[in-house]
N, C-alpha and C positions, 0 to 999 in steps of 0.2 A: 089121851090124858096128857103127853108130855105134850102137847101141841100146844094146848091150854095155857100150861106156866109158859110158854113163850110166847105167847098172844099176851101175857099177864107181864112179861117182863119187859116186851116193848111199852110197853103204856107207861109200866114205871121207870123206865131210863125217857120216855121223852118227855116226863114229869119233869126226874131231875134237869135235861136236856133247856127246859124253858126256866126251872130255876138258875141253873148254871150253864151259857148258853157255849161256854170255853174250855169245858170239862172234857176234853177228848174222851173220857174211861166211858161215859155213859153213851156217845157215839159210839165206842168199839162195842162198847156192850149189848146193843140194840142192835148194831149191824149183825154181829154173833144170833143172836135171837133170831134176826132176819134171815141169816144164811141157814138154821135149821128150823124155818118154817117152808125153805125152797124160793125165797124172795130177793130172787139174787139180784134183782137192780136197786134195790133199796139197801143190800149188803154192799153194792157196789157204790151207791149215795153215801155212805156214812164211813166206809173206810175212805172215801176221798176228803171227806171231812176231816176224821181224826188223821189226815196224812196234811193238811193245811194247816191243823193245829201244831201238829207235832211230827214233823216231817221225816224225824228220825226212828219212825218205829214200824220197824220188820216186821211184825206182825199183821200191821195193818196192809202192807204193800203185799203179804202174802195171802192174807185171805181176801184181798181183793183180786187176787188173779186166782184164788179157786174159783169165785163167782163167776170170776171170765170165763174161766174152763169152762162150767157151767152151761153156760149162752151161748160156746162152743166160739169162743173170742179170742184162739187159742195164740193168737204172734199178740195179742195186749197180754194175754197171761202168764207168759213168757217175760216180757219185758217187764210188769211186777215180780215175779218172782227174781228177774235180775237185778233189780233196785234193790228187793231186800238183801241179798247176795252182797251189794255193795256194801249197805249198810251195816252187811254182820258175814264178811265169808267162810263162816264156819256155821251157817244154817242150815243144819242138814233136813230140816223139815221144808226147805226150801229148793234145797237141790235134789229133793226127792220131787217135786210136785211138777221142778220145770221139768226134770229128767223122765217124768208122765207125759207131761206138754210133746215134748220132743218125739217121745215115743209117738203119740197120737199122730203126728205130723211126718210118722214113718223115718226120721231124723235117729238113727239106731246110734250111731256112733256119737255125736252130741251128750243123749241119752246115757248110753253107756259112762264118758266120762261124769255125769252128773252124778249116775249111782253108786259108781265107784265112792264118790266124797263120804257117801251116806254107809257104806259097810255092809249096804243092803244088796239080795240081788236084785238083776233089773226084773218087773212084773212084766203082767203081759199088757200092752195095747189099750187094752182095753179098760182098765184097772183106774179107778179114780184117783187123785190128789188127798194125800194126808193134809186132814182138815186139822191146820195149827192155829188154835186158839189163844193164844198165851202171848204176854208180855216178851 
């Protein structure tokens, strides 16, 4: 069922997409839909989009390198997640995801300082990327 309204919400963001062809939101918002239908090169298409529109938004530089993670892209998904880092160094939904990457990458002490930032502890290895959706 929840699969549906994301099938139903990409159709309607790339509605508005061909109305408003400079709307970042509806790109972010379709790429979202696309990252939880499992379509991570089309998440990957649309946050490079909304990061050409509006180059300054964290979010999109972050859930484009969950999608990397994803495809197992893990040094690009790192380097998104450092871009949003630049943009905002107090993202801790950010510094949780590289401090994932790192770990994946067997990079423990990297890692560690990343989870440190977050307050979190470090998980294990194995453990996916906090999927930051938000502005």
């Amino acid at each position: 069922m929840q699969q549906l309204k994301y099938d139903e919400a990409v159709i309607a963001f790339s509605k508005a997409m061909s109305l408003s062809p400079s709307d970042f939101t509806a790109y972010f918002n379709r790429g979202v839909s696309f990252y939880h239908l499992g379509k991570f090169d089309e998440t990957i298409r649309d946050m490079t989009e909304v990061i050409r529109l509006y180059p300054k938004n964290q979010a999109a530089y972050n859930l484009r390198g969950i999608a990397k993670f994803e495809l197992g892209k893990i040094d690009e998904a790192i380097s998104d997640y450092s871009k949003a880092l630049e943009l905002n160094p107090g993202y801790a939904k950010a510094y949780n995801n590289r401090g994932t990457a790192y770990l994946r990458q067997g990079k423990t002490a990297e890692a560690a300082r990343d989870f440190a930032k977050t307050g979190k502890p470090m998980p294990a290895p194995t453990e996916k990327p906090y999927t930051d959706c938000s502005f």
